[in-house]
Every structure is written in C-alpha cells, then in structure tokens.
C-alpha positions as CSV (number, residue, x, y, z in Angstrom):
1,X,52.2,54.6,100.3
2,X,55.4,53.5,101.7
3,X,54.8,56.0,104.7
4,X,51.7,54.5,105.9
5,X,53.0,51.3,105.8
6,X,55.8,52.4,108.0
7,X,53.5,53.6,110.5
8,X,51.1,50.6,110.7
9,X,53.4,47.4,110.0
10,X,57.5,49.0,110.1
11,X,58.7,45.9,109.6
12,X,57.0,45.3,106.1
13,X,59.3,48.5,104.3
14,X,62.6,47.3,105.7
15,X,61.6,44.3,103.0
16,X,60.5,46.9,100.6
17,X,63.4,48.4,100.5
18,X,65.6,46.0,100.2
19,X,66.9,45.3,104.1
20,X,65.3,42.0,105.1
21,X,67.6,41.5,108.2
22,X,66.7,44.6,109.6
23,X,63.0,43.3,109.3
24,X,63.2,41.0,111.0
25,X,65.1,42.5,113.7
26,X,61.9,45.3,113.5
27,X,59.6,42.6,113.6
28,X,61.0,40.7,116.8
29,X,61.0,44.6,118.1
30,X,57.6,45.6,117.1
31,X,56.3,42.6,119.3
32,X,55.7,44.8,121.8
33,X,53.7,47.7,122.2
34,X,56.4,49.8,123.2
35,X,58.6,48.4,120.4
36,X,55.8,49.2,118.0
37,X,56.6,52.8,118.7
38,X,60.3,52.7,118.6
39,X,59.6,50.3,115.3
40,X,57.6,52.6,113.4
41,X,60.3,56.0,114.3
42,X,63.2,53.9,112.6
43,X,61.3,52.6,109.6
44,X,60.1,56.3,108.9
45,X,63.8,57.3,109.1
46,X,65.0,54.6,106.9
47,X,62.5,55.3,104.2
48,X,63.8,59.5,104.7
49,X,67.3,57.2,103.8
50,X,66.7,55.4,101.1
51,X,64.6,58.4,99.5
52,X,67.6,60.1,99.6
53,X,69.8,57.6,98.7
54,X,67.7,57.0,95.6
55,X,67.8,61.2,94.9
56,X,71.7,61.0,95.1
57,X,72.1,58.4,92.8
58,X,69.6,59.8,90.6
59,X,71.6,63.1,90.4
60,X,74.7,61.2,89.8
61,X,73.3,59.7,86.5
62,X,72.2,63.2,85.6
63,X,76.2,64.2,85.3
C-alpha cells in the first residue's frame, strides 16, 4: 500500500514514515511535472530505507 502511494502522491509516505520535513520539501518538488517524477523515485527509495531500517532493528531484537 505504501508503494502505490509513493508513486501517486510521494509526498504523503515521507509523513507516513515519520519524515514530515522531507514532505514538505517533496511536496514544494512534486509541484511540477517534472518534479513529480524525481518526487516519486526518492519516496520509493526511502520506503526501500525505512523497510530496511525496520528489518535491522527487528533482527536486533531477535539477539
């Protein structure tokens, strides 16, 4: 769910996941059609992030 909302409004998962200045930067970016673009690539990589950070910290429990 999260992945589709990173493609059709990026700036929405920045606040999702618990970054609200860099949605707001996103959302001043995605103004434009061309910053739509560059908007949605860096919310999909900062979901593949904080995925990752969550599968760390999860393993680091595990121990």
């Amino acid at each position: 769910m999260r992945l589709i909302i990173a493609l059709l409004l990026p700036w929405l998962l920045f606040f999702t996941v618990g970054r609200p200045i860099a949605g707001v930067v996103c959302l001043i970016l995605q103004i434009t059609l061309v910053g739509w673009v560059v908007a949605a690539i860096w919310a999909v990589y900062a979901l593949s992030q904080y995925n990752t950070d969550k599968k760390i910290a999860a393993a680091q429990l595990d121990r």
